[in-house]
Structure formats: structure tokens, C-alpha cells
DSSP file (Angstrom, degrees, kcal/mol; ACC not computed):
  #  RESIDUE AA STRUCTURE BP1 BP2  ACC     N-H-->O    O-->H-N    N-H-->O    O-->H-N    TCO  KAPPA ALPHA  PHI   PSI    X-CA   Y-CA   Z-CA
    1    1 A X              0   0    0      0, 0.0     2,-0.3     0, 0.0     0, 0.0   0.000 360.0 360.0 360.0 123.4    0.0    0.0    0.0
    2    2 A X        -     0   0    0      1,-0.1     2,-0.0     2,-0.0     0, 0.0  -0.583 360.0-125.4 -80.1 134.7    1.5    3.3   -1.2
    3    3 A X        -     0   0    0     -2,-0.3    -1,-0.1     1,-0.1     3,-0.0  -0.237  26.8-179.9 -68.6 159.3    1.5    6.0    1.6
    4    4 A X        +     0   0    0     16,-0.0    17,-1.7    15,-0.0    18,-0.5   0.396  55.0  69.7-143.4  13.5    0.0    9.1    0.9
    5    5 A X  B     -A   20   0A   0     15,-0.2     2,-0.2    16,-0.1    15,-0.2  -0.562  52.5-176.9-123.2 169.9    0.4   11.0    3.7
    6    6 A X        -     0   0    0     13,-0.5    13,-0.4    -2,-0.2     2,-0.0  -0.625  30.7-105.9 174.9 126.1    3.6   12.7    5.4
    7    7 A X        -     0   0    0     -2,-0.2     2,-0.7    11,-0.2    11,-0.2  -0.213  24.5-140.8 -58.6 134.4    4.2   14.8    8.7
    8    8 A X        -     0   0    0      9,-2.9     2,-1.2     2,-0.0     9,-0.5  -0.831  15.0-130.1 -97.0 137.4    4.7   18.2    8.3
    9    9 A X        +     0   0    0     -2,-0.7     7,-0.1     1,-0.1    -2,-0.0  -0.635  36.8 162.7 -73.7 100.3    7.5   19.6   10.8
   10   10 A X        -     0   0    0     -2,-1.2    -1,-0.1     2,-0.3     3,-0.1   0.323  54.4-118.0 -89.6   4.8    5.9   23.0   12.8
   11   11 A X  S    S+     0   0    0      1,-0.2     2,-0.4     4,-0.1    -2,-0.1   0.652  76.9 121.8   7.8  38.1    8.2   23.0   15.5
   12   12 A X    >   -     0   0    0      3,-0.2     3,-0.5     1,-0.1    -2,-0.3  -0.995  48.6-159.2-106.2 128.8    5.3   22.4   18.2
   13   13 A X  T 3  S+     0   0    0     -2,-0.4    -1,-0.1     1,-0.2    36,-0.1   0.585  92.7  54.4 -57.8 -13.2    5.8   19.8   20.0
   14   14 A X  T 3  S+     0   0    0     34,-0.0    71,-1.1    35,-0.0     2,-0.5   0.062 101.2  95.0-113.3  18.4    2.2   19.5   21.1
   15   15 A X  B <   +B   84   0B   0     -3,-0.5     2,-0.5    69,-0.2    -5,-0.3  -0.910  45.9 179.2 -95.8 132.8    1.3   19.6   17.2
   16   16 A X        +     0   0    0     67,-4.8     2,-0.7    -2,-0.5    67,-0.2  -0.377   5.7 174.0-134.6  91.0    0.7   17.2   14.5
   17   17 A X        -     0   0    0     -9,-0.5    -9,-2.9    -2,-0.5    65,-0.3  -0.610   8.2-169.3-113.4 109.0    0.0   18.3   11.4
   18   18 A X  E     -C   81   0B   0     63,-2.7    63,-1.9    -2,-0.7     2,-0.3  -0.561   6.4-165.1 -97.3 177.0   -0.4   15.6    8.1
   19   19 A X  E     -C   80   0B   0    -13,-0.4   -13,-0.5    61,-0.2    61,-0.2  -0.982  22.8-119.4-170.3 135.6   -0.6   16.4    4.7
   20   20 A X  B     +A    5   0A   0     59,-2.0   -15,-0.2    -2,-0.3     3,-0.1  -0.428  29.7 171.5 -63.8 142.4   -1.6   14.7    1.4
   21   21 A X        +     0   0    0    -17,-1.7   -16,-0.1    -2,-0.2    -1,-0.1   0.035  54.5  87.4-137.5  47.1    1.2   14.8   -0.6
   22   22 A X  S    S+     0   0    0    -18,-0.5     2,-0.2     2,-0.0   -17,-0.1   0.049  78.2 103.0-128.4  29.0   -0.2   12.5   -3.5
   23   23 A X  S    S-     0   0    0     -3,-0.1     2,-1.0    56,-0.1    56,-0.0  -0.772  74.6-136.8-117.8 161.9   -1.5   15.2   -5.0
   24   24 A X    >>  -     0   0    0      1,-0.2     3,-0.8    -2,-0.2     4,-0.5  -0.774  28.6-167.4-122.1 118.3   -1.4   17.5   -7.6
   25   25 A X  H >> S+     0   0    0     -2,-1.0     4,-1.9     1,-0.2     3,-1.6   0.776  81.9  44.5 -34.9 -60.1   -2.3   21.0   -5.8
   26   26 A X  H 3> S+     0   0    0      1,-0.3     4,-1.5     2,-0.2    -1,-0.2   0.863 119.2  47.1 -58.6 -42.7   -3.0   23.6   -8.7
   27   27 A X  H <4 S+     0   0    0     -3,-0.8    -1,-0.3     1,-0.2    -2,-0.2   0.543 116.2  41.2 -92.6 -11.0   -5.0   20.8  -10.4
   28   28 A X  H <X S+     0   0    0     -3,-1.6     4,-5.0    -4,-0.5    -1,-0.2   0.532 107.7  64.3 -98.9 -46.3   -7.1   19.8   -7.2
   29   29 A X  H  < S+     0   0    0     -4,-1.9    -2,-0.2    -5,-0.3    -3,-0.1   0.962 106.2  43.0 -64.8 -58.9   -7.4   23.6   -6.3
   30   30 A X  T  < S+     0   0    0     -4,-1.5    -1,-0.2     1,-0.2     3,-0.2   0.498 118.4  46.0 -57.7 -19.4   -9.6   24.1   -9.7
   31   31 A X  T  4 S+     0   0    0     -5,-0.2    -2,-0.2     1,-0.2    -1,-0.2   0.786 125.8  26.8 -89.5 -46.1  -11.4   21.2   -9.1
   32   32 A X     <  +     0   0    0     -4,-5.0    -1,-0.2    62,-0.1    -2,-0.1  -0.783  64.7 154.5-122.0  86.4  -12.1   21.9   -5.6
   33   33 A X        +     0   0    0     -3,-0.2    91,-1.4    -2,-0.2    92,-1.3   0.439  45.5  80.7 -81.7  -3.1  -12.1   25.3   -4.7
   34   34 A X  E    S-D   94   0B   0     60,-0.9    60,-0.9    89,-0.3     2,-0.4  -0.798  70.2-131.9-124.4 137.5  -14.3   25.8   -1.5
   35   35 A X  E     -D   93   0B   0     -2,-0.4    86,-2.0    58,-0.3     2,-0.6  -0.955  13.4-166.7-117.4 119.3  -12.6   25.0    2.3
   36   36 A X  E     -DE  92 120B   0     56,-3.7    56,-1.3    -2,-0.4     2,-0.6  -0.900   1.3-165.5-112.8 104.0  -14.4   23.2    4.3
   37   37 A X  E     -DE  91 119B   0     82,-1.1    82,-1.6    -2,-0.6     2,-0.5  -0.669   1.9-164.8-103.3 125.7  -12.8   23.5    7.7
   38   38 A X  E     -DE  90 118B   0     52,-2.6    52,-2.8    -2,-0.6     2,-0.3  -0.921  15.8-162.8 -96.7 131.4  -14.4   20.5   10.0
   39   39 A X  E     +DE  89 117B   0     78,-1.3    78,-0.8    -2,-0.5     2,-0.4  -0.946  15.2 178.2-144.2 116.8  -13.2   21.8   13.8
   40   40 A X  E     -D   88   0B   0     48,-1.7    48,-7.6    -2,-0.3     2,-0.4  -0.988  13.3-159.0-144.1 121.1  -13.3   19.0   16.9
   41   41 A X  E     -D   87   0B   0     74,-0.5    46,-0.2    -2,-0.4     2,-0.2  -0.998  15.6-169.4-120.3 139.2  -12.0   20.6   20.4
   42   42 A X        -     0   0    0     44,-2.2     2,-0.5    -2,-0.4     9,-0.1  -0.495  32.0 -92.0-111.6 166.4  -11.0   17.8   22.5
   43   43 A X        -     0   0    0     -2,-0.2     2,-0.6     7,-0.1     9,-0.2  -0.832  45.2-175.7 -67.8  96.7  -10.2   18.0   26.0
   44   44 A X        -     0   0    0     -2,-0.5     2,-0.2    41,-0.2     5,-0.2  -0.836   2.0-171.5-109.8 143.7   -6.3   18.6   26.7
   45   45 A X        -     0   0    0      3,-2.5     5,-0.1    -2,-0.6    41,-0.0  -0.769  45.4 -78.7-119.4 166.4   -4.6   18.7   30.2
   46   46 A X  S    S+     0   0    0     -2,-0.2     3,-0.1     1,-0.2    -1,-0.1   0.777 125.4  32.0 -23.9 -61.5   -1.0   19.7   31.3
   47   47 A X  S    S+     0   0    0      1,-0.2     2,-0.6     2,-0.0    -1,-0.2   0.865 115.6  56.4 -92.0 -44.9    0.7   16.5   30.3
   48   48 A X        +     0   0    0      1,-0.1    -3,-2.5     2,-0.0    -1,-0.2  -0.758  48.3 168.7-116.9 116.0   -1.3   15.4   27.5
   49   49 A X        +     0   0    0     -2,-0.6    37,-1.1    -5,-0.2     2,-0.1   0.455  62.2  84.2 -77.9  -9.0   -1.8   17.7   24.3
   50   50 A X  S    S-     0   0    0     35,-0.1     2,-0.3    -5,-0.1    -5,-0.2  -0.499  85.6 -95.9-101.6 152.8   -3.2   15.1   22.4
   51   51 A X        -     0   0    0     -2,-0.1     5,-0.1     1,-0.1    -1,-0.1  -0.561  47.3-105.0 -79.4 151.8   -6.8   13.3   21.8
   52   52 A X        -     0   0    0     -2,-0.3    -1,-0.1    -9,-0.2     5,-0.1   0.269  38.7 -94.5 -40.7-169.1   -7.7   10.0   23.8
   53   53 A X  S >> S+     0   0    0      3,-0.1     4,-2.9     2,-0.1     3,-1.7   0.871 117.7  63.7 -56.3 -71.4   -7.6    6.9   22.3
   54   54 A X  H 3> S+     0   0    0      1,-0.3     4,-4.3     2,-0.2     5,-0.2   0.887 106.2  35.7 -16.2 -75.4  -11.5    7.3   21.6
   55   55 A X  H 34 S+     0   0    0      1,-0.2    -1,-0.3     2,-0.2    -3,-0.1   0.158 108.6  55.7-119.2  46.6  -11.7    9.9   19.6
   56   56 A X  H <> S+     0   0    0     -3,-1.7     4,-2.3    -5,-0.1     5,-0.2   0.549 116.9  49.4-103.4 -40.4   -8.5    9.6   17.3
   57   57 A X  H  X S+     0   0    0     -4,-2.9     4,-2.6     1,-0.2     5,-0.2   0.930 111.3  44.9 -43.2 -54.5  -10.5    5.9   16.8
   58   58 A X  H  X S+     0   0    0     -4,-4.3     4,-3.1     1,-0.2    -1,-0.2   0.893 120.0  44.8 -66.8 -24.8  -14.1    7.6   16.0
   59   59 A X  H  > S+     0   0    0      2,-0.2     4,-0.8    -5,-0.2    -2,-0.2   0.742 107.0  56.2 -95.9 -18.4  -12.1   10.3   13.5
   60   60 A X  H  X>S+     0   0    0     -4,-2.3     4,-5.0     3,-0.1     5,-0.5   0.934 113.7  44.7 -67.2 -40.2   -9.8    7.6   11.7
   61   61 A X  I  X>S+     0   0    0     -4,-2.6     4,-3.5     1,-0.2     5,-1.4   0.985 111.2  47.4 -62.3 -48.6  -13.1    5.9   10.9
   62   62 A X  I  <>S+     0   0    0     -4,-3.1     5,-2.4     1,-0.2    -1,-0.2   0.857 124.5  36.5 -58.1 -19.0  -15.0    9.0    9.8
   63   63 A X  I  <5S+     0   0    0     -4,-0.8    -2,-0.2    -3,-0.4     5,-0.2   0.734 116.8  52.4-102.7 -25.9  -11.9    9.9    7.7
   64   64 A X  I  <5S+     0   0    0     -4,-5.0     5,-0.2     3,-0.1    -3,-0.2   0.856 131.5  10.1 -66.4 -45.1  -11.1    6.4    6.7
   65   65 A X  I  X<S+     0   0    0     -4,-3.5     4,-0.8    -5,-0.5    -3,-0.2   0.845 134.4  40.3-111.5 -31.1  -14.8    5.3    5.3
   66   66 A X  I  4<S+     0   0    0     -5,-1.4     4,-0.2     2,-0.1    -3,-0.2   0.994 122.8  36.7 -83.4 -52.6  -16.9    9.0    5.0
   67   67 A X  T  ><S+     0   0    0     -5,-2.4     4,-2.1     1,-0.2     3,-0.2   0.820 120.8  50.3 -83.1 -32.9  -14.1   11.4    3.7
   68   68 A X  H  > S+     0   0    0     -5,-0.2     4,-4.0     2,-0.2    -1,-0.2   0.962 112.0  45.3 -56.5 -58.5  -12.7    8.4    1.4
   69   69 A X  H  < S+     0   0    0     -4,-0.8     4,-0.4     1,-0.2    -1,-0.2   0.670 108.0  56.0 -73.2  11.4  -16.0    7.7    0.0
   70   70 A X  H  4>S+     0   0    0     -4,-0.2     5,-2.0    -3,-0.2     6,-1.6   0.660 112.6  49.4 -97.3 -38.0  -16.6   11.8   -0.5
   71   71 A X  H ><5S+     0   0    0     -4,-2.1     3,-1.7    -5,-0.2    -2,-0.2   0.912 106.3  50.8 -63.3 -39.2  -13.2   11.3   -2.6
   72   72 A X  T 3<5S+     0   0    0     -4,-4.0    -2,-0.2     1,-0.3    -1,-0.1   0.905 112.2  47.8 -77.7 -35.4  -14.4    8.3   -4.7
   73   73 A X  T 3 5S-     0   0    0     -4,-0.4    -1,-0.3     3,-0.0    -2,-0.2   0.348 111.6-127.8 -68.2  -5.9  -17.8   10.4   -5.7
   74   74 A X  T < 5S+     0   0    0     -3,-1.7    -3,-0.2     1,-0.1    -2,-0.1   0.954  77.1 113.4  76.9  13.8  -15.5   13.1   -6.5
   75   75 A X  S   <S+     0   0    0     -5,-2.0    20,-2.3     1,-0.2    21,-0.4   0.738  77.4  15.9-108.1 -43.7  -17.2   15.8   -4.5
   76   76 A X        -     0   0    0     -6,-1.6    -1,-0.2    18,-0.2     2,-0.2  -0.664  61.8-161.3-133.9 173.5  -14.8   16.7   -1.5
   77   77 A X        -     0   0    0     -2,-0.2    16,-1.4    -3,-0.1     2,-0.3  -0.621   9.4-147.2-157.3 102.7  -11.0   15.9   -1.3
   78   78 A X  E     + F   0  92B   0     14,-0.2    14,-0.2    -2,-0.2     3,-0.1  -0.718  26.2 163.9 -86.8 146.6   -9.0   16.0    2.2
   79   79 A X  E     +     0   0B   0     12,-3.1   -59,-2.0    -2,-0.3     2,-0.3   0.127  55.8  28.1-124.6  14.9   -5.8   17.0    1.8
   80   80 A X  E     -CF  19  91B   0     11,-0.7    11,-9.9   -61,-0.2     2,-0.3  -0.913  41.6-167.5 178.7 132.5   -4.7   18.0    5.8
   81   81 A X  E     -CF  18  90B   0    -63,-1.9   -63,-2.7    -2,-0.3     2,-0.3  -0.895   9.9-163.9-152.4 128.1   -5.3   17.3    9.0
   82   82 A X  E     - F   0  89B   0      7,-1.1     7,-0.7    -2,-0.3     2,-0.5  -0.842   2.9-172.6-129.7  97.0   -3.9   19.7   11.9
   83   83 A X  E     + F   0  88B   0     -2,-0.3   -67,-4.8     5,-0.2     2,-0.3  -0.969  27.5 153.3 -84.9 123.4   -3.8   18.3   15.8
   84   84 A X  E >   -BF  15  87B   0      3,-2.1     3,-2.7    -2,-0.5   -69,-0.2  -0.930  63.1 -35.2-152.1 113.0   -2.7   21.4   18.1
   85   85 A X  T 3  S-     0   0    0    -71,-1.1   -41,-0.2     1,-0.3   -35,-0.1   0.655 123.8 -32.4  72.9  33.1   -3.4   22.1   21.3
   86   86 A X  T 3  S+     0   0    0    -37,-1.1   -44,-2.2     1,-0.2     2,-0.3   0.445 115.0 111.4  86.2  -4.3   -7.3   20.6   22.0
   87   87 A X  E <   -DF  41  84B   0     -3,-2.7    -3,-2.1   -46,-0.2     2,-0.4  -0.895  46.3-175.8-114.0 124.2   -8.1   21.6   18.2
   88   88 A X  E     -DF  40  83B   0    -48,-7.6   -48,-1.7    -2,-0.3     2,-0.2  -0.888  17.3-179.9 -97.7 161.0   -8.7   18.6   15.3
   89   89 A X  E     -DF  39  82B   0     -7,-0.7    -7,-1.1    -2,-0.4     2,-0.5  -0.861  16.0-162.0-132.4 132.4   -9.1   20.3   12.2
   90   90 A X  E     -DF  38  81B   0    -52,-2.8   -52,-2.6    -2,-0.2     2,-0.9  -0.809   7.3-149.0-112.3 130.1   -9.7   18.7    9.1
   91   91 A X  E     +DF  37  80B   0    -11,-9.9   -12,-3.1    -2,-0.5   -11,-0.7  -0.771  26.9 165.6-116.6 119.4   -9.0   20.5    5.3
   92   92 A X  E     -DF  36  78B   0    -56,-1.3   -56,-3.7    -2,-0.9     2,-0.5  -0.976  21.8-150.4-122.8 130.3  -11.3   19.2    3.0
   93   93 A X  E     -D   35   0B   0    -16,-1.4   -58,-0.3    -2,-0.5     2,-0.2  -0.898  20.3-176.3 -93.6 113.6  -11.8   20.9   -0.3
   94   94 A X  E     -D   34   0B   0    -60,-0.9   -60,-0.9    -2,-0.5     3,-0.3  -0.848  44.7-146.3-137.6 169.0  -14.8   20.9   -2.1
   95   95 A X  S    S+     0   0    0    -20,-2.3     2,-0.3    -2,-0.2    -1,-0.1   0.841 107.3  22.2 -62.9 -36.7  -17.0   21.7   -5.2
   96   96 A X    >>  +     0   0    0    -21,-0.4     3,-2.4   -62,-0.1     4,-0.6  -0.764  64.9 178.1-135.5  69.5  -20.3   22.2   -3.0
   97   97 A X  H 3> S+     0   0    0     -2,-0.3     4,-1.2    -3,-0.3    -1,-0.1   0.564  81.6  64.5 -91.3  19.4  -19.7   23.0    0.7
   98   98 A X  H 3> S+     0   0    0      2,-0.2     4,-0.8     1,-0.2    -1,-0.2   0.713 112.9  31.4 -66.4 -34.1  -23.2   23.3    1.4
   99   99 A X  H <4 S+     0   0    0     -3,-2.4     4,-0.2     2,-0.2    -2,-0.2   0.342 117.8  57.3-104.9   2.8  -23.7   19.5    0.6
  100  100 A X  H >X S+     0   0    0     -4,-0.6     4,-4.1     2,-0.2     3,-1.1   0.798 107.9  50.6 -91.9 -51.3  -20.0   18.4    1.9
  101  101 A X  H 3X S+     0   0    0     -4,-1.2     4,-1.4    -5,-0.3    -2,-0.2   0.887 110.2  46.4 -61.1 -36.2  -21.2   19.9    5.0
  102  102 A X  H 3X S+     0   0    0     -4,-0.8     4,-1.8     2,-0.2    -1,-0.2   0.810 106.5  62.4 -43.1 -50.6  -24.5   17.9    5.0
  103  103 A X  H <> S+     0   0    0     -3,-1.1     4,-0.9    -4,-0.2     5,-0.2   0.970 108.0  36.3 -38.8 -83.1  -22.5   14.9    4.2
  104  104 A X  H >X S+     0   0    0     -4,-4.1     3,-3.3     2,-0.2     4,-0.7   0.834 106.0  74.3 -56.9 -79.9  -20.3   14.8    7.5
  105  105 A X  H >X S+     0   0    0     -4,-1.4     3,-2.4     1,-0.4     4,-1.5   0.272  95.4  49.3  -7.1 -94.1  -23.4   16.0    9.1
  106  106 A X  H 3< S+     0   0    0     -4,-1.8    -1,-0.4     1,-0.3    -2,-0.2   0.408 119.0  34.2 -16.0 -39.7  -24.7   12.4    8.7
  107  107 A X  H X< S+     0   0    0     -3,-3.3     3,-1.5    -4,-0.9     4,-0.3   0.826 106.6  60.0 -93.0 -37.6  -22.1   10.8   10.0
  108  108 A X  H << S+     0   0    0     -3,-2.4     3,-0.5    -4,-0.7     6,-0.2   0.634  95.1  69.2 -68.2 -21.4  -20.7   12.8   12.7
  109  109 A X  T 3< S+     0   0    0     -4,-1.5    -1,-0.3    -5,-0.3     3,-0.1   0.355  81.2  85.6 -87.3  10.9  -24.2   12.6   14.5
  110  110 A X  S <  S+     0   0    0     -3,-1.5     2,-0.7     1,-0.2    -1,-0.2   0.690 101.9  26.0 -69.5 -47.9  -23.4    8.8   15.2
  111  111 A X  S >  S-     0   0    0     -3,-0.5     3,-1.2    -4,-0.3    -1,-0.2  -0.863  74.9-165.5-123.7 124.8  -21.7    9.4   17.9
  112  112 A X  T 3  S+     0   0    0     -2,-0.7    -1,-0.2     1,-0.2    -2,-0.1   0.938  76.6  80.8 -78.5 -23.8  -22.7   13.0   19.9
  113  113 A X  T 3  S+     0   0    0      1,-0.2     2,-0.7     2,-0.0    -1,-0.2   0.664  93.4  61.0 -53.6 -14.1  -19.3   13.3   22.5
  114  114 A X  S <  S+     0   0    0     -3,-1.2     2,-0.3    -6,-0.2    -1,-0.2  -0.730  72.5 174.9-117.4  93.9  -17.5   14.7   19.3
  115  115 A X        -     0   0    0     -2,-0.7   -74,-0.5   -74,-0.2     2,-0.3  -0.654   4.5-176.5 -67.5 150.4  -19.1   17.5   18.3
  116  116 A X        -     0   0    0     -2,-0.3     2,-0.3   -76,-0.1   -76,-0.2  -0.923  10.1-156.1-127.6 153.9  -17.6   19.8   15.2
  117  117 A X  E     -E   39   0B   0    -78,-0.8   -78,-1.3    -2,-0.3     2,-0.3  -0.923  16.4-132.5-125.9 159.0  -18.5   23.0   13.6
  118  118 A X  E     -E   38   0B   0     -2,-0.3     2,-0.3   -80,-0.2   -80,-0.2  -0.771  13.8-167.5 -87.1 141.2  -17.8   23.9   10.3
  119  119 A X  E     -E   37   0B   0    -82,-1.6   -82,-1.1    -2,-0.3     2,-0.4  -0.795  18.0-153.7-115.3 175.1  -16.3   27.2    9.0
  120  120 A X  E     -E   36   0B   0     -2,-0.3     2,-0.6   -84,-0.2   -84,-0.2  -0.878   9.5-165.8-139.7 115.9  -16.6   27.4    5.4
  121  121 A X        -     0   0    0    -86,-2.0     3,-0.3    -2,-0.4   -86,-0.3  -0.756  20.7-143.4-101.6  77.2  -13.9   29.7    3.2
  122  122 A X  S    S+     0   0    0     -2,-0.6   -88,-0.2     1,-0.2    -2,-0.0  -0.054  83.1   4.4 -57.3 146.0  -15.3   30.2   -0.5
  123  123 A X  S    S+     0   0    0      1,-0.1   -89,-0.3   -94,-0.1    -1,-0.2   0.791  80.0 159.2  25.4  77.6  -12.5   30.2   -3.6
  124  124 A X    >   -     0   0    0    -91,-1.4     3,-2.1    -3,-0.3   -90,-0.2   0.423  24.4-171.1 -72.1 -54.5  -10.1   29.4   -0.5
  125  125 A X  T 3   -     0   0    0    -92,-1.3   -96,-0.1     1,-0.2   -95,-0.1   0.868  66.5 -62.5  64.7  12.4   -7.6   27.9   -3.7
  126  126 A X  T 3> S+     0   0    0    -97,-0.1     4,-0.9   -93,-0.1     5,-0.3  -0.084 111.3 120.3 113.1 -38.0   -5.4   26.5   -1.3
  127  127 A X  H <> S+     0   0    0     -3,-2.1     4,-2.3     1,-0.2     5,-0.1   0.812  76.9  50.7 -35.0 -45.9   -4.3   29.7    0.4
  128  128 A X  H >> S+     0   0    0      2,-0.2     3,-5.1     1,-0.2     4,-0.9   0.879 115.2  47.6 -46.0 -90.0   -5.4   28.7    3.7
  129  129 A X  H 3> S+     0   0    0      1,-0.3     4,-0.8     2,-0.2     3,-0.3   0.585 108.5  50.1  31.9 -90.2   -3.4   25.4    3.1
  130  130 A X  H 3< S+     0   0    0     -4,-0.9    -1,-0.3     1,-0.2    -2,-0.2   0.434 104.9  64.4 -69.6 -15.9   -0.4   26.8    2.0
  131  131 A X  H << S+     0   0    0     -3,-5.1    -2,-0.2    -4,-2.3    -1,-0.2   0.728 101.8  45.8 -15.9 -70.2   -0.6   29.1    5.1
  132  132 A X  H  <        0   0    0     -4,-0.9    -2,-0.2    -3,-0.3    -3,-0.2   0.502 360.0 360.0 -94.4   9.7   -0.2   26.4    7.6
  133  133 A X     <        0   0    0     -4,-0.8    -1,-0.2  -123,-0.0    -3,-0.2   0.476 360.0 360.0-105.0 360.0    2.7   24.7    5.8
């Protein structure tokens, strides 16, 4: 199985920020133009910066089998996903982010202990993106 993913270095330790890099940006950007920023604040204490066990589990699955199968329709595309400090944020780019945001809806209401909100950044093009790397 070819990786597709690769840590980006921030120099925080209490961050962990991946990134697609099995893409090709410019051509993704035109495709998908709308930032759909999905937002999860998790509980962090002194010693641990990080999310439990729990709900790095419930968010590989929503990102393994909902975000994948929003890629395979062609609709939405994550290319980054940012752990910092009590904040998930996931950047998924999409044609429609009225109907992306609908999408997760559905799934994300499976389990209620993670709530997210969405922000939404129309003809985003990457910038945001290319911001945090």
C-alpha cells in the first residue's frame, strides 16, 4: 500500500500536522475550490496535548470510510489534517460545501461526545493550506 500522507514539521511539540502529498495542488485547487474546515476541540490537560484513544479511533473511521467515499464520488477531497493544542481540524476541499457539510453532518451525529462545527472559506484555492505549511 502506497503512503499518501507525510508529517509536516511545525516546530510544536504538542502539534501534529499531516498532509496529502499525493496530489497535484494547482489541479485539485480548480477542481475543488471551497474550504471546508471540519473543527473538533478535544479535552487537553498539562501533560497530554493530544486526543484519547476514543476519539482519534471515532475520527480515523469517519476519515477512513466517510471522507474516502466523498473522494471516490468526486465531491470533497482532504488534503490536511492539523492536531494542536485541544483543536482537530480537518481540510477538506470541495465543489459544493453546502452538501459536503451535510455529508459529515450524517455521520458525525453517530456518535454525539465529538461535536464539530464547520467554517466554510469560499475560492479558499489552497491559500489557507499553503498558510499552515
Amino acid at each position: 500500500m502506497e503512503e499518501k500522507w507525510y508529517l509536516e514539521n511545525t516546530g510544536n511539540i504538542n502539534q501534529m500536522l499531516r498532509v496529502r502529498d499525493d496530489i497535484d495542488l494547482p489541479q485539485t485547487m480548480r477542481e475543488f475550490p471551497h474550504l471546508v474546515l471540519i473543527n473538533h476541540d478535544f479535552h487537553a490537560s498539562d501533560d497530554i496535548m493530544f486526543p484519547d484513544a476514543s476519539c482519534i479511533a471515532f475520527f480515523t473511521v469517519f476519515e477512513n470510510n466517510h471522507l474516502e467515499a466523498l473522494e471516490e464520488e468526486n465531491s470533497a477531497a482532504l488534503l490536511a489534517v492539523d492536531i494542536c493544542e485541544g483543536l482537530m481540524q480537518f481540510y477538506l476541499y470541495s465543489k459544493d460545501p453546502e452538501k459536503t457539510i451535510y455529508d459529515c453532518i450524517e455521520f458525525l451525529k453517530s456518535n454525539e461526545l465529538y461535536k464539530c462545527s464547520f467554517e466554510v472559506i469560499k475560492n479558499d484555492k489552497g491559500e489557507r493550506l499553503n498558510n499552515l505549511i
